[in-house]
N, C-alpha and C positions, 0 to 999 in steps of 0.2 A: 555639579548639578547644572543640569540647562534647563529654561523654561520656554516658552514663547506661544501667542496666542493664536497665532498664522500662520506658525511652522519655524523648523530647523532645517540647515541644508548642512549635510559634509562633504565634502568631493576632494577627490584625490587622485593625481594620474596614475599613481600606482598601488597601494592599498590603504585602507583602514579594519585595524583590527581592535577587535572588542573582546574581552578577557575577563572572568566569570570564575571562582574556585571552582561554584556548584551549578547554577542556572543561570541562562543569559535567557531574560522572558521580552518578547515583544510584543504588546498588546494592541489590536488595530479592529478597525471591523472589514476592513479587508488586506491584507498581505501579500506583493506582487513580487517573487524573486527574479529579478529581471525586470528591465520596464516597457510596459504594454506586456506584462505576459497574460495569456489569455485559458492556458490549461489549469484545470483544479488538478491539486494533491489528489492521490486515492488515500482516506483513512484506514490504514493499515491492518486494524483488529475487524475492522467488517470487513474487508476484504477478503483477510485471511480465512474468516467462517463461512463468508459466498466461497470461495473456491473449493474447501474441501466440501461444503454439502454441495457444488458441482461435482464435483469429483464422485462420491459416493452416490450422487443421482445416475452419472453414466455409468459406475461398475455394475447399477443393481438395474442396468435396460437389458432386458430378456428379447431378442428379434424372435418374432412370428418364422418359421418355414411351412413349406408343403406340407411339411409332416407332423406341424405344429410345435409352440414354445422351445426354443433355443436354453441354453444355459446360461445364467447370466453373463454377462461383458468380465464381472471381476474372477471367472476363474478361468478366463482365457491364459495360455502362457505368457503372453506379454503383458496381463493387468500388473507383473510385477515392478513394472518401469513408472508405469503409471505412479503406483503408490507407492516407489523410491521419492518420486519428483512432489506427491503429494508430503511427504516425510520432510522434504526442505525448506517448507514455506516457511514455518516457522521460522527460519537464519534469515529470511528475505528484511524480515523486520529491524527496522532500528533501534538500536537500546539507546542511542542518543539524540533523537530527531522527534521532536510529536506534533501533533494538530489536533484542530478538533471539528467537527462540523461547520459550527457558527456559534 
């Protein structure tokens, strides 16, 4: 066990590793992997939900012609690529890695 009221420092030229049967939790109000890093995490389950209802927002856009209402975008022959790639998000995700808003 460490305590300190100020801070702890570790440093190492070559690594430090930290080892955990089940969870290694680090609790912070903010979290920098790298330092001065300035990009947010994207939270992975909303993400996941914006992209497929993107995805199913552009299968179901109908283009206007001269001749009037086109047939939707998803039964073009290529929507099938589309909803291969939308089939894969799910793998995108990490079963060992999480966050949370704030």
């Amino acid at each position: 066990m460490a305590f300190a009221k100020n801070g702890i420092g570790l440093s190492s030229e070559t690594s430090i590793t930290i080892d955990a049967k089940n969870i290694v939790s680090v609790n912070a109000k903010k979290m920098e992997l790298g330092t001065g890093s300035e990009e947010p995490l994207i939270l992975g389950k909303k993400w996941q939900k914006w992209m497929e209802d993107l995805i199913d927002a552009i299968g179901n856009l109908t283009d206007i012609s001269p001749v009037g209402p086109c047939k939707p975008t998803k039964v073009d022959p290529q929507w099938g690529k589309i909803a291969a790639l939308k089939g894969q998000i799910p793998t995108l995700l990490s079963d060992v890695s999480f966050t949370k808003k704030s």
